[in-house]
Structure formats: structure tokens, C-alpha cells
ROMIVEX-498793 format. One record per residue: z, x, y of N, C-alpha, C in turn. Coordinates in steps of 0.2 Angstrom, whole numbers, padded with zeros to 4 digits, always signed. Layout:
ZXYZXYZXY/...
This chain:
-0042+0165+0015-0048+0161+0014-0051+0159+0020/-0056+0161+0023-0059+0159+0028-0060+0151+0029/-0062+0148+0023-0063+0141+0025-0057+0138+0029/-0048+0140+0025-0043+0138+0026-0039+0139+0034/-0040+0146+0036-0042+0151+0043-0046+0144+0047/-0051+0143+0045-0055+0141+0051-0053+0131+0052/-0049+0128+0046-0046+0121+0044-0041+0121+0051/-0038+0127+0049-0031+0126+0054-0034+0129+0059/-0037+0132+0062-0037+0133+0069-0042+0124+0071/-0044+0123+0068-0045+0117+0071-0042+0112+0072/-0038+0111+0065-0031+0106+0065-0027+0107+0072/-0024+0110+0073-0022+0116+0081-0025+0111+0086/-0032+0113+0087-0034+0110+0092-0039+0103+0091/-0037+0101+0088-0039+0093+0087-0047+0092+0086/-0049+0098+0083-0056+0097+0081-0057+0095+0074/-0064+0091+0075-0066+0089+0068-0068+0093+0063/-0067+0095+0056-0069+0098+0052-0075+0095+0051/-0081+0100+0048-0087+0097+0046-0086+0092+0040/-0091+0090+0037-0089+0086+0031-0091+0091+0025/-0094+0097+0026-0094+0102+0021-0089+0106+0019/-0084+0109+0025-0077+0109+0026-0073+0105+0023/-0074+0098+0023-0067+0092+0021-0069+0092+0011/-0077+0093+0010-0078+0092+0004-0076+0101+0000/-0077+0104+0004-0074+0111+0000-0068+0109-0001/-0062+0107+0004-0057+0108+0001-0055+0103-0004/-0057+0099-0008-0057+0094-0013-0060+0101-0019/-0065+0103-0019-0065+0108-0022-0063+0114-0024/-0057+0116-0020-0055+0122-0021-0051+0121-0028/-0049+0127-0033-0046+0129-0039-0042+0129-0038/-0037+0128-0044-0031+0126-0044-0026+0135-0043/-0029+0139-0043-0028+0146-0039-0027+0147-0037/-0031+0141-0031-0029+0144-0024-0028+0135-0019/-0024+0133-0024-0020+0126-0023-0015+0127-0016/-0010+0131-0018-0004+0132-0012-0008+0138-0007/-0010+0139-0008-0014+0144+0000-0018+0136+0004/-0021+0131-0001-0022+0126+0002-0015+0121+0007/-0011+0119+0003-0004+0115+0005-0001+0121+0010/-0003+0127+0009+0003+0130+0014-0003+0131+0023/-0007+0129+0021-0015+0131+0027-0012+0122+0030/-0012+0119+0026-0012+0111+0028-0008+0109+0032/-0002+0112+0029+0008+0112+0031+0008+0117+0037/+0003+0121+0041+0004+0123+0046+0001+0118+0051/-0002+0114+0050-0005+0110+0056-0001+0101+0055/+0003+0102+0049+0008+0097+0049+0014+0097+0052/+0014+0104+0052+0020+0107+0056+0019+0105+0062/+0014+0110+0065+0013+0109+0073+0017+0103+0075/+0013+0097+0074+0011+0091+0077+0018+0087+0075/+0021+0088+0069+0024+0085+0067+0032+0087+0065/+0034+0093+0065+0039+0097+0063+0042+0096+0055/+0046+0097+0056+0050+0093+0048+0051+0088+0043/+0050+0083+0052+0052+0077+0051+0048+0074+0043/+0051+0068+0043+0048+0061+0037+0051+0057+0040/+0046+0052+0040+0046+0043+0043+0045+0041+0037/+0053+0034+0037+0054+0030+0031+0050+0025+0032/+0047+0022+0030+0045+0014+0029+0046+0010+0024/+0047+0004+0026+0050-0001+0019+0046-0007+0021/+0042-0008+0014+0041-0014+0013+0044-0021+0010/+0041-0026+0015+0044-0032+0012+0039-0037+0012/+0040-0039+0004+0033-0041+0004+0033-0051+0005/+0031-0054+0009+0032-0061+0013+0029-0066+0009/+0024-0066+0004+0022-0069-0001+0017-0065-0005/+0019-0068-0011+0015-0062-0018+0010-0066-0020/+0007-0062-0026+0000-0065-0029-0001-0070-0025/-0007-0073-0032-0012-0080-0031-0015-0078-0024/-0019-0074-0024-0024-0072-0018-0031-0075-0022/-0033-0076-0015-0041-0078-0017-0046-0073-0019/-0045-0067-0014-0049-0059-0016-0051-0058-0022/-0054-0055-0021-0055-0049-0030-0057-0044-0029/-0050-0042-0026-0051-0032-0025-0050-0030-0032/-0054-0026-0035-0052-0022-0041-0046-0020-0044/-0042-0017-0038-0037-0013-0039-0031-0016-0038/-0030-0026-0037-0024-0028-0034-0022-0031-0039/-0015-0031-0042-0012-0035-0047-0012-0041-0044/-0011-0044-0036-0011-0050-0034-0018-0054-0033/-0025-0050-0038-0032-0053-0037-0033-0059-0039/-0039-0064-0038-0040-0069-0040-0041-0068-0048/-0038-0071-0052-0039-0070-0059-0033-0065-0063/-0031-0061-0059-0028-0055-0062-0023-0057-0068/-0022-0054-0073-0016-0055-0077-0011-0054-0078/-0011-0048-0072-0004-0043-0072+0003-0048-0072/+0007-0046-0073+0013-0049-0075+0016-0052-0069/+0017-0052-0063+0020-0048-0055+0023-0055-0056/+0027-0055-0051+0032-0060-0047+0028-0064-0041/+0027-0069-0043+0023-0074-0038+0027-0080-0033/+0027-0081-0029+0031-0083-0024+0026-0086-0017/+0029-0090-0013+0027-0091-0008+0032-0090-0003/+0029-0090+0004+0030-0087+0009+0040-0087+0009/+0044-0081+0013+0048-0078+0012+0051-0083+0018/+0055-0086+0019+0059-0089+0027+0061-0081+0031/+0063-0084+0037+0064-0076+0042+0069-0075+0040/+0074-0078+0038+0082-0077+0035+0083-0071+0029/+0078-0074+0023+0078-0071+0019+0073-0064+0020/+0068-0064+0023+0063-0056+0026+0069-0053+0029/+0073-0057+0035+0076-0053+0038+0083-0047+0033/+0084-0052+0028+0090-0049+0023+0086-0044+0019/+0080-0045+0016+0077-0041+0013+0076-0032+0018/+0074-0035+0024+0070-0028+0028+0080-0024+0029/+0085-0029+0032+0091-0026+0031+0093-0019+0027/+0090-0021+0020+0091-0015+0017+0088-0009+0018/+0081-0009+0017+0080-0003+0021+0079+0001+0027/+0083-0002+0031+0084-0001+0038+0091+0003+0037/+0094+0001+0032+0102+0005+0030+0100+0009+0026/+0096+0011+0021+0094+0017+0019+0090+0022+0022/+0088+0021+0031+0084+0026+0034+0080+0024+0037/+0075+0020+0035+0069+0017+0037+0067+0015+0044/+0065+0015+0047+0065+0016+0056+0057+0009+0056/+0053+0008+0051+0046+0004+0049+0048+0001+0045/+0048-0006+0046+0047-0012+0042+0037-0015+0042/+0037-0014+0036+0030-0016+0036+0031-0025+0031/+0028-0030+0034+0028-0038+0033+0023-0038+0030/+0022-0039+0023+0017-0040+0021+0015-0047+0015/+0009-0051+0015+0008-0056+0013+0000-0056+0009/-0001-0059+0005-0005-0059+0003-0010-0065+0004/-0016-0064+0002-0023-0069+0004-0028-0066+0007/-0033-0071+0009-0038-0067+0013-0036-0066+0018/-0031-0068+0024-0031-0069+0030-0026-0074+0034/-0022-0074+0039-0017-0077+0039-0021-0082+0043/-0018-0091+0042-0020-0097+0048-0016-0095+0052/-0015-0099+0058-0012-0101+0064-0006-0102+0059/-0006-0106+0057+0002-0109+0053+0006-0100+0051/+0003-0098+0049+0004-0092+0046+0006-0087+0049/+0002-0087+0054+0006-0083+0063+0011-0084+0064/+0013-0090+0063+0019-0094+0066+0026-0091+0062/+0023-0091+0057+0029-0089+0052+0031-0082+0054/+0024-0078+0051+0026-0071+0053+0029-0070+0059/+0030-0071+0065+0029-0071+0072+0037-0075+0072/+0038-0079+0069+0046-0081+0069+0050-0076+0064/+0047-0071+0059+0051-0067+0055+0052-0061+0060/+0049-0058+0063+0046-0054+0068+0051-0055+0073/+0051-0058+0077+0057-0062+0082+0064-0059+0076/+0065-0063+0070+0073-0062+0070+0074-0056+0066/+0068-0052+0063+0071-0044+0063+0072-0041+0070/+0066-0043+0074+0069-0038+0079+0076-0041+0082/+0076-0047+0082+0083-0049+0085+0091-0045+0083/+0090-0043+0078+0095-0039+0073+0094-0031+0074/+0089-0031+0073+0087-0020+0074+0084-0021+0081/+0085-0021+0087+0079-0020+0094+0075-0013+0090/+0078-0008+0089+0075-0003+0089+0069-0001+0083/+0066-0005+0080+0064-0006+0073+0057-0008+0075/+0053-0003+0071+0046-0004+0072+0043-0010+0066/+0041-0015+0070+0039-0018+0064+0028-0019+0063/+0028-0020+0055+0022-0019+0055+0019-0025+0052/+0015-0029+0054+0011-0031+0051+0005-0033+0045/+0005-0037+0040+0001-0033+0036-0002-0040+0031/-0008-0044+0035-0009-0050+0032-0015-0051+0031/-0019-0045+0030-0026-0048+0029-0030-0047+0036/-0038-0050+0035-0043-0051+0039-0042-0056+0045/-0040-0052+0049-0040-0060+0054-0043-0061+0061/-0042-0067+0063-0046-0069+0068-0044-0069+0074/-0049-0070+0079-0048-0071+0086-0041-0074+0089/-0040-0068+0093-0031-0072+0094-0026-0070+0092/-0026-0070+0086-0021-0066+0079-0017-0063+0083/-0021-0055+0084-0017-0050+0085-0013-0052+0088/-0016-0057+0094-0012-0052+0100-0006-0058+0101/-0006-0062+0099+0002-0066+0096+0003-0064+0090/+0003-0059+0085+0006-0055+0082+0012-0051+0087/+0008-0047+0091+0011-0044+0098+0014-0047+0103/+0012-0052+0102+0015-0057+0107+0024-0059+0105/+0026-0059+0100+0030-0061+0095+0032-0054+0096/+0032-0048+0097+0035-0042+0094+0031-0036+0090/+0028-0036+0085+0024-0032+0081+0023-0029+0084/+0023-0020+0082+0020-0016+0084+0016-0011+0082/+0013-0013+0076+0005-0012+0072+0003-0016+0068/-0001-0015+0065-0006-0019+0061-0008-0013+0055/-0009-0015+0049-0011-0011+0042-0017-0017+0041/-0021-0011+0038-0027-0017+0035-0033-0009+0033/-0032-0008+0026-0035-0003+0024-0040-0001+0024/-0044+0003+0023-0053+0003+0023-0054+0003+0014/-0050+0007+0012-0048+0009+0004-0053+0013+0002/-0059+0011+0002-0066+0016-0001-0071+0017+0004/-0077+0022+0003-0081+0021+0007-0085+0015+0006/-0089+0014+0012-0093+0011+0015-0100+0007+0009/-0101+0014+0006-0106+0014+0000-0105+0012-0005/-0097+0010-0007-0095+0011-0013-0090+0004-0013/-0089+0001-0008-0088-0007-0006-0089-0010-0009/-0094-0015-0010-0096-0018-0015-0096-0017-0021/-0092-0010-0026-0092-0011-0031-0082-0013-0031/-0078-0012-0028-0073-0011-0029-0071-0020-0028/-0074-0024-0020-0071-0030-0019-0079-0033-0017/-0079-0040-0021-0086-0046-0018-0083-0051-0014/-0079-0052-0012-0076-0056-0009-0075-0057+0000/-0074-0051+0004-0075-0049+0008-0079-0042+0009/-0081-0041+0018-0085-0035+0014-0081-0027+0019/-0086-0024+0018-0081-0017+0023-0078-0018+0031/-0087-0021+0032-0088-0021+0042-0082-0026+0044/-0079-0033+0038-0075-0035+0039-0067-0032+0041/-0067-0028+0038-0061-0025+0037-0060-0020+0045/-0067-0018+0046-0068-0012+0051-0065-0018+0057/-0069-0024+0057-0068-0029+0062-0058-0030+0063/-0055-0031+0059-0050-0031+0057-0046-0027+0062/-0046-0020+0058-0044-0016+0062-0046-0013+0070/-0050-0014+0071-0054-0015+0076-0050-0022+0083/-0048-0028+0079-0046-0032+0083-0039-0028+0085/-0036-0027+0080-0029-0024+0079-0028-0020+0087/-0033-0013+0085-0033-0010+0092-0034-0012+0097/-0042-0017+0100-0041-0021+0103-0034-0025+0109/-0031-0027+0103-0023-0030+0106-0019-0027+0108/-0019-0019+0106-0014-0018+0110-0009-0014+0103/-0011-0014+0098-0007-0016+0091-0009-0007+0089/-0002-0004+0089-0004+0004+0083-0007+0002+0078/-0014+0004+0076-0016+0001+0071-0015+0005+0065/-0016+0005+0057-0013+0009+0052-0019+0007+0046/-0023+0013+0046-0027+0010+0039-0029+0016+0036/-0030+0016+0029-0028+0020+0027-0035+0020+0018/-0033+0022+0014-0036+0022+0007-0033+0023+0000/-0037+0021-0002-0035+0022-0011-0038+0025-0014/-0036+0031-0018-0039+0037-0022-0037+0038-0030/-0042+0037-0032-0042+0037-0039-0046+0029-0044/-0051+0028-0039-0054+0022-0042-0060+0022-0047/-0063+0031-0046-0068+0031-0049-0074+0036-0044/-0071+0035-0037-0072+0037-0033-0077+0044-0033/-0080+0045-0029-0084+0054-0031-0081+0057-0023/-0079+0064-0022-0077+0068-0018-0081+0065-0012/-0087+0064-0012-0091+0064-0008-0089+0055-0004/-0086+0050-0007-0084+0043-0007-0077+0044-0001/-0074+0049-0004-0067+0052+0000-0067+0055+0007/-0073+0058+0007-0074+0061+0011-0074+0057+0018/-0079+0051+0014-0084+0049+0020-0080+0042+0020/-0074+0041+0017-0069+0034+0021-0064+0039+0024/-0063+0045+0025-0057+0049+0029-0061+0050+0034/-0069+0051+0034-0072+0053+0043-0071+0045+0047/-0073+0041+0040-0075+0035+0045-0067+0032+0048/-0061+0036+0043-0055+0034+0048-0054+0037+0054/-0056+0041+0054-0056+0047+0061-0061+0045+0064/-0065+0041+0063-0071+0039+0069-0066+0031+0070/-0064+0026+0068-0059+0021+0068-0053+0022+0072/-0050+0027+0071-0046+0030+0077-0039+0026+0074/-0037+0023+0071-0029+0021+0070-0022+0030+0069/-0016+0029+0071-0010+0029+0074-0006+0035+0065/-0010+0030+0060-0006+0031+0054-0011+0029+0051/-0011+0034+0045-0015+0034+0040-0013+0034+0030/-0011+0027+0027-0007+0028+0021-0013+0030+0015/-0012+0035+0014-0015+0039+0007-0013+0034-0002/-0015+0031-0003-0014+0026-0009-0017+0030-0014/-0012+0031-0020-0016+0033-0028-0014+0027-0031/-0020+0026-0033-0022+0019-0038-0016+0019-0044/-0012+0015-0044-0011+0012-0051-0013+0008-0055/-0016+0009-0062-0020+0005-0064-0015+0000-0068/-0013-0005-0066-0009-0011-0068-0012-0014-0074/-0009-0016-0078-0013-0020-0082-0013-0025-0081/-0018-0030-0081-0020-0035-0081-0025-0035-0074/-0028-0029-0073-0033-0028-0065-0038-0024-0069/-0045-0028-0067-0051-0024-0068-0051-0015-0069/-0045-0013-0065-0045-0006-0064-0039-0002-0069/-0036-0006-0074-0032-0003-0078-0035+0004-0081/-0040+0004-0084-0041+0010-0088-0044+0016-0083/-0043+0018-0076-0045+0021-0071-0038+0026-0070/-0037+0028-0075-0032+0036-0074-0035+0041-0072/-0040+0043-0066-0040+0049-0066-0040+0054-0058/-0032+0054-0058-0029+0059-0054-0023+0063-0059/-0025+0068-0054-0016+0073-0057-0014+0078-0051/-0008+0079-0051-0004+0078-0046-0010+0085-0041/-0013+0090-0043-0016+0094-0040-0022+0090-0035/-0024+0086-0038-0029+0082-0036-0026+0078-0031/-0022+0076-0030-0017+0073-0026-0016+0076-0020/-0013+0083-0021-0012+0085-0016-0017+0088-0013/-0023+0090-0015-0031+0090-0012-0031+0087-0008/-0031+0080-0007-0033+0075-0005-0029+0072+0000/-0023+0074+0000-0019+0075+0008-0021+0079+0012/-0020+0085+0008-0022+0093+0015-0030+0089+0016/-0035+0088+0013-0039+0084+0017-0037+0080+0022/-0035+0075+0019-0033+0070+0027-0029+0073+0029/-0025+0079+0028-0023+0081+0034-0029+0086+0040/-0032+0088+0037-0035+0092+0042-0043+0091+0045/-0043+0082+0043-0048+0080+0046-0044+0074+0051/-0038+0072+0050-0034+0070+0056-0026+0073+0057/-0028+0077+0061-0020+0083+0060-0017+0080+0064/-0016+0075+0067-0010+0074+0072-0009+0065+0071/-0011+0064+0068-0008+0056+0065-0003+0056+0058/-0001+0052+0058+0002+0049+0054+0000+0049+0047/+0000+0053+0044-0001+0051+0037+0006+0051+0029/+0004+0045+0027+0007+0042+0024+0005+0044+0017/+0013+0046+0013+0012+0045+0007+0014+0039+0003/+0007+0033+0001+0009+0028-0001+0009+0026-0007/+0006+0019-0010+0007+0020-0018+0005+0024-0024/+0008+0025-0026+0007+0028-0031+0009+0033-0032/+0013+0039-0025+0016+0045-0026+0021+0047-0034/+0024+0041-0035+0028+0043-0042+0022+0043-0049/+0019+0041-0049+0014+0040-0053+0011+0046-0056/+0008+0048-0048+0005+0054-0051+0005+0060-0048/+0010+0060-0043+0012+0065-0039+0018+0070-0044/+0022+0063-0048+0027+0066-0050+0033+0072-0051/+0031+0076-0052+0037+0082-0049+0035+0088-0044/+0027+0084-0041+0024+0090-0036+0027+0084-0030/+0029+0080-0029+0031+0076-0023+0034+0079-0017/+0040+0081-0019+0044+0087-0011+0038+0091-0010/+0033+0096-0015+0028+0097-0011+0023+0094-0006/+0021+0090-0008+0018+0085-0005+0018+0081+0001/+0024+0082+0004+0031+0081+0009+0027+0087+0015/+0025+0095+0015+0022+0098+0016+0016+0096+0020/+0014+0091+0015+0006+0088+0021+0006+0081+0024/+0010+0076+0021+0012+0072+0024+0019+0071+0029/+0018+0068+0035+0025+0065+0038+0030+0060+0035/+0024+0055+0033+0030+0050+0031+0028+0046+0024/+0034+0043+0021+0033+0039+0016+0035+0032+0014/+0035+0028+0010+0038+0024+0010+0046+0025+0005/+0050+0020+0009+0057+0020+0006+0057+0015-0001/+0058+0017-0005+0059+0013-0012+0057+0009-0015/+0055+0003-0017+0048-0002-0021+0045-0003-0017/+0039-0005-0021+0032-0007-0016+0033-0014-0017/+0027-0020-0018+0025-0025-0017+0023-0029-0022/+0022-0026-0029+0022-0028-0033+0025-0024-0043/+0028-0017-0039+0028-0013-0042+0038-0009-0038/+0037-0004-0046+0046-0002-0044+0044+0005-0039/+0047+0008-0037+0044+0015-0032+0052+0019-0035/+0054+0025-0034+0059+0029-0035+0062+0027-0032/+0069+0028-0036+0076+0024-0031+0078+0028-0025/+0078+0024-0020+0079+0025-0012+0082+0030-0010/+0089+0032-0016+0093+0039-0016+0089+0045-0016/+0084+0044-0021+0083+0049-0023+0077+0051-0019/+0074+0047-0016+0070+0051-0009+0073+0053-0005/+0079+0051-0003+0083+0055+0003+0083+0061-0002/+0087+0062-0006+0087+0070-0012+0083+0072-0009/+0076+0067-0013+0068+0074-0012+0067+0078-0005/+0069+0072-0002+0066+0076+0008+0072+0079+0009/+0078+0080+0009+0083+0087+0011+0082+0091+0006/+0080+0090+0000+0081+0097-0006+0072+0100-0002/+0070+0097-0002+0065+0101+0000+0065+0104+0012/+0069+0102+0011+0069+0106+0017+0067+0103+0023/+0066+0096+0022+0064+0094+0029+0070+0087+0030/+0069+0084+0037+0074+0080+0037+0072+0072+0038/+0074+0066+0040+0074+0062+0040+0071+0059+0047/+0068+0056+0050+0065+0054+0057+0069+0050+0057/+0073+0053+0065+0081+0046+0067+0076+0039+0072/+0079+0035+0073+0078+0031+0077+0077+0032+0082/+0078+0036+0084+0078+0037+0092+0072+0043+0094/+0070+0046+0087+0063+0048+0089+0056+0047+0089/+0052+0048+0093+0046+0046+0093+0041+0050+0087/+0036+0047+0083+0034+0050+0080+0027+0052+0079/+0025+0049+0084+0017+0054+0086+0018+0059+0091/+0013+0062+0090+0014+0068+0097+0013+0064+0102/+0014+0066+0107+0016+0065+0115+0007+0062+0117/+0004+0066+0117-0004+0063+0119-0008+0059+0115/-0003+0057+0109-0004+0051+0107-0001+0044+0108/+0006+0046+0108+0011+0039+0111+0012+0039+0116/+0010+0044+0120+0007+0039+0128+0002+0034+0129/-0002+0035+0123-0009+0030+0125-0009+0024+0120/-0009+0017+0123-0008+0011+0121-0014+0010+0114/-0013+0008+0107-0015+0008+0102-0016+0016+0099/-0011+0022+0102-0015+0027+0101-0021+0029+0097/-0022+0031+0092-0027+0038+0089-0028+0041+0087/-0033+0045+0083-0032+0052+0079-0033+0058+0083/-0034+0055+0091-0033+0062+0095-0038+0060+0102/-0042+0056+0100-0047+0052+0105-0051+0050+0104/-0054+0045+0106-0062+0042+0104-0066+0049+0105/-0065+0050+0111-0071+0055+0113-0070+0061+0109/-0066+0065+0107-0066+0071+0102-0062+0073+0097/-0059+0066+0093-0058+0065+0087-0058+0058+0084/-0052+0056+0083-0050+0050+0081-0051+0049+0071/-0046+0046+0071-0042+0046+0060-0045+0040+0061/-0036-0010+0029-0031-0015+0028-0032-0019+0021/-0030-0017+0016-0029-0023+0012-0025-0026+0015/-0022-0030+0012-0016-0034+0012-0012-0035+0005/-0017-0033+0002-0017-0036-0006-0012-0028-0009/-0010-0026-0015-0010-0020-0017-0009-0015-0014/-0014-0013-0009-0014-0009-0004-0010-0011+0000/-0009-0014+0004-0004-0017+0009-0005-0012+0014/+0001-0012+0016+0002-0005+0020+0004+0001+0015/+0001+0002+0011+0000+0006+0008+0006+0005+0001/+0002+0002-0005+0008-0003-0012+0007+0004-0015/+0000+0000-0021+0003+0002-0030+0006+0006-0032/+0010+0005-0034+0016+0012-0037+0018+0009-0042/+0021+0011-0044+0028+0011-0052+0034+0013-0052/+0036+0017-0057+0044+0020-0056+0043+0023-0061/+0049+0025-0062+0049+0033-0068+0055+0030-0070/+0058+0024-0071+0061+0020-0075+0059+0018-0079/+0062+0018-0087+0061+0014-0093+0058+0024-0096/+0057+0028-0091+0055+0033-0095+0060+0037-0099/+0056+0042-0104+0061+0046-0107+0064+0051-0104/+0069+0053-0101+0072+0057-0097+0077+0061-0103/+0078+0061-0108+0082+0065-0111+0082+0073-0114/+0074+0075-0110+0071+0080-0112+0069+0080-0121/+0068+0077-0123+0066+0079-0129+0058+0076-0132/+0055+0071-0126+0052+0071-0129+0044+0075-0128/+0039+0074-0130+0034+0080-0127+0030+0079-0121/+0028+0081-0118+0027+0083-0113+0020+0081-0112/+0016+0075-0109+0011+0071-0108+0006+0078-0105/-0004+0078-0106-0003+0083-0101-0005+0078-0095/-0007+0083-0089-0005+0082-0084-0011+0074-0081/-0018+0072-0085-0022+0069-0085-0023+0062-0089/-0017+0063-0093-0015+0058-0098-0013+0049-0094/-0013+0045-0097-0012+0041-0093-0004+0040-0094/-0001+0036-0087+0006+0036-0089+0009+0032-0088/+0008+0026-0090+0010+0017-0090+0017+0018-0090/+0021+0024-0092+0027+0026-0094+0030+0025-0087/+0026+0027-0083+0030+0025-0076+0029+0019-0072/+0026+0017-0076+0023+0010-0068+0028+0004-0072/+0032+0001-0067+0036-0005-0068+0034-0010-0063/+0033-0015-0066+0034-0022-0061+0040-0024-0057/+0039-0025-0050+0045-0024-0046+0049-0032-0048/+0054-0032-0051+0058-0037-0052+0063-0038-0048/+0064-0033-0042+0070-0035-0038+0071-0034-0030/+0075-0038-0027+0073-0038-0019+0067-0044-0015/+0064-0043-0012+0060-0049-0011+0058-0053-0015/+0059-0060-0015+0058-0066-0019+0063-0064-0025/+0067-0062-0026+0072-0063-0032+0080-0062-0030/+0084-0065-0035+0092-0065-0031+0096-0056-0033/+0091-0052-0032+0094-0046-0035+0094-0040-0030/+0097-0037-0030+0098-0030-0025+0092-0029-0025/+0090-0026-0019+0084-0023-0017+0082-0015-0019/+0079-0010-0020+0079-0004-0023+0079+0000-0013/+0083+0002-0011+0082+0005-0005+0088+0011-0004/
């Protein structure tokens, strides 16, 4: 396929896809689905080899946010059932992030809910910060607290951090229907200080809200004009008790469209497979491994994710391996340059805090029927069968899923 031919020799050389290019491949048939993942998987490879970077979240306080993003179980009003807590001590963040640093995890992302952290709030983070890293030196920690102000960053930085999450999640046009509460420019500002400081910044979206191809497009150009390090791909879980519960429509093809997309309108960043992947990725995942580097290691934020074993499973049964500690995970002409990039302002370039996080909504594929006998949902159906409320690990006395 010519389009897929001319995808990868630009993926290759760090050029931008048109935006008629990035919307064809959201278009293409499910015919010619793997000639797409296998076009995408060459410019994954390049840049990135085999590897998969672990991330684990740990989430520093839950619900009772003022926001009203659509999509977050922790919104003002929300009903959803989730675990509400206030802010986590460094002791106990530290005991929490422990776990998935022994399961693989090389990224601790600290995440907290609200609109945005006080000073007071800095102080907390920035002292959890201080005693993970006092325990791992080698451990990338990431920040992940909302809209913030003058200063912020760079005593985030100051303390240790070494990125910042804060999502764009939709386009630009399509903002105001998803949250009223804050608006896009905000968010761009956000991310914007982040880089500013000094800070790898990380921001990323949500797919499956209702969105049109053309909405997808054009928050994956404006992340490559935004320029962040890592880019976490969310598919919406529709939670009950969130404005956005009855919004099922992805499946697992559609999914994987929509990574080879962001893979090859930012071929040499970091993209994340973030909430959602059990949901609706479901047993096209080790695929999907193909066009993404990294994922996260086992529950989200408000929600169960697949047990932390069985991701290790998926990434050696499908043939790729684990990113150790001691290696670097951007290409070289990236992580030489302080806040890196999607390849550079000049000729490329790729935050909630709430749901999204550093990339939340997910569920689990526990409480489901696994004994083969029951029938087989199709593929567009909605699957509340998967999605669990996280009840263990941060804020509770129960082993963590890692």
C-alpha cells in the first residue's frame, strides 16, 4: 500500500505525516489492519527495538475533585463507587511505588487529584519525591497533579521529578464539550510550564468519547506541534456513575488504528499504552505491543488493570522484552536534549490529573466468565464485565496488583 510505504519512510526520517495521511490510516479496513500494525511496527522498531517501558501508578489522593471532566470517576458530582482518600504520607507512596519497582517498573508516575496543586501541596509531593528517590536513585519519577502555576515545576524539579503528565485528551474544538471547568489553552499552558523547567513532559489523550477521526487527528498533530518526551494513548472507560458511561465505542481494531496513527505522526517518542488497554484491546494486546513502547504495570487510579504477572506473560510471549534500568529509553537525539521532544520544534515534535492521569481508566478482566462456556459478546458490545473498581493498593491495607 503506498500510503503505508510512504508512513514509514517518514516515520524513518522524522517527518510529519500530512493530516490526510494520519486520517487515512484511521480509515483503512480491517483487511488490511496488519499490513497497517506491521508498516507502524517498522518505525517502532527503528527508534525503539523490542524494548517495553513499565510504568506504575500511584495514585497520592483520589476523588472529590472540583473538575467536571466527563470521563473521570473522580469528577465533581460523579457517582462512580471508587475509593476516596486524602493525600497519601511519603512513607506509605513510598511502600506503594515499592511494588511496582519489583515487578519491573523503571516510572513511578505520582498522581493526585484536583484542579491543581497549592504550594502546600508541592511540599508534600516534593517530600514523596525525595524518599522514593532516596530508596531507588535510579527510578524515574513522574508527576502528575493537575494545572499549575508559576514556580511549580521547577520545585517539582527541584525535589527530584523528572516529568510532568497533564493530558490534552481531545481536540482543541471538541474541549468544551468533554470539561467546563478548565479550558484546553489551560492545559497547553500546563504542559508548556512543565517543558519550560526543565521537566520531560508527558501528555497524551483519550479515545473513545464520541470523538470523530478528524478530533483524533488534530489532538495527535497539536501533540507533535507541543513537542512532549511521551505520549499515553487512553481508551475511555465508561464508569458508571460519569456522564460518559453509556460511550462504548471502540474495539479492539479501532484501537489499534489509532496507535499506528500516533505512531507515525510521532515515531520516536514514547508512546504509551494507557487506560483502557484490557477493556478494549483485550486479546489483541501483545499486538498492540507492536506499535507501542511502553505500558503501564497493573491497576490504574481508580480502576483494576491485568495482574502485573500477566503483563510480563504478554510482553515475552509476544516476543519483546522488558526495558532494564540501566537503559535509556528515548533515542539518543532525543535524550541528549533537556525536556526532549517529538524530534524538534523545528521539524517535528509529538495532563489530566483526574482519570487520565498519566494515562488511568481501565478495568480488569476479573469477576469475568473465563470458563469458556459462556457466549461470546461481539466485538462492539459494551463490556462492564471488565471494568473493576480498584480496591487494593494505594489507600487501602491490601496488596497492591503489581
Amino acid at each position: 500500500m503506498d500510503l503505508l510505504n510512504t508512513l514509514v519512510d517518514k516515520g524513518l526520517r522524522r517527518e510529519l505525516p500530512t493530516r490526510e495521511e494520519a486520517l487515512a490510516v484511521l480509515a483503512t479496513s480491517d483487511d488490511d489492519l496488519l499490513d497497517v500494525v506491521a508498516a507502524a511496527g517498522k518505525v517502532r522498531r527503528h527508534w525503539f527495538g523490542r524494548r517495553v517501558k513499565l510504568n506504575y501508578l500511584v495514585n497520592l489522593k483520589s476523588g472529590l475533585c472540583p473538575e467536571d471532566c466527563s470521563y473521570c470517576s473522580q469528577r465533581l458530582g460523579s457517582k462512580a463507587d471508587i475509593l476516596k482518600y486524602t493525600w497519601l504520607k511519603p512513607d506509605q507512596a513510598t511502600q506503594a511505588a515499592a511494588a511496582g519497582l519489583a515487578g519491573g517498573a523503571k516510572r513511578v508516575c505520582l498522581v493526585a487529584s484536583g484542579r491543581g496543586p497549592t504550594d502546600r501541596d508541592v511540599d508534600r509531593v516534593s517530600e514523596t519525591i525525595k524518599a522514593i528517590k532516596g530508596q531507588n536513585e535510579d527510578v524515574e519519577v513522574c508527576a502528575c497533579l493537575g494545572l499549575l502555576s508559576d514556580g511549580q515545576a521547577e520545585r517539582l524539579r527541584e525535589a527530584g521529578a523528572d516529568a510532568y503528565n497533564h493530558n490534552l485528551n481531545t481536540s482543541e474544538a471538541t474541549y468544551g464539550d468533554i470539561t467546563t471547568t478548565h479550558t484546553y489553552a489551560d492545559r497547553v499552558d500546563t504542559v508548556q510550564k512543565a517543558h519550560a523547567a526543565g521537566l520531560s513532559a508527558c501528555s497524551g489523550l483519550i479515545a473513545g468519547m464520541g470523538e470523530t477521526d478528524e478530533d483524533l487527528v488534530d489532538v495527535v498533530l497539536s501533540l507533535r506541534e507541543l513537542d512532549p518526551d511521551s505520549v499515553p494513548v487512553n481508551f475511555l472507560i465508561p464508569m458508571e456513575g460519569t456522564p460518559l458511561s453509556a460511550e462504548w465505542n471502540l474495539t479492539p481494531q479501532r484501537c489499534l488504528r489509532i496507535l499506528a496513527m500516533v505512531r507515525f505522526v510521532c515515531p520516536d517518542v514514547e508512546v504509551r499504552i494507557a487506560g483502557g488497554r484490557e477493556v478494549h484491546l483485550r486479546t489483541m494486546q501483545p499486538l498492540a505491543l507492536n506499535l507501542a513502547n511502553s505500558i503501564f504495570l497493573g491497576d490504574y487510579l481508580t480502576s483494576e488493570g491485568q495482574a502485573g504477572r500477566a503483563d510480563l506473560e504478554m510482553i515475552a510471549d509476544a516476543g519483546f522484552e522488558v526495558e532494564g534500568p540501566g537503559e535509556v529509553t528515548l533515542p539518543e537525539h532525543r535524550a541528549t536534549v533537556a525536556g526532549g521532544g517529538c524530534g524538534s520544534h523545528a521539524d517535528a515534535g509529538c495532563g489530566s490529573h483526574g482519570e487520565a492521569g498519566c494515562g488511568s481508566v481501565c478495568g480488569s478482566h476479573e469477576g469475568a466468565d473465563v470458563c469458556g462456556t459462556a457466549s461470546v459478546p461481539a466485538t462492539n458490545e459494551p463490556r462492564t464485565d471488565l471494568v473493576a473498581v480498584r480496591r487494593r493498593g494505594a489507600g487501602t491495607d491490601l496488596a497492591p496488583n503489581a
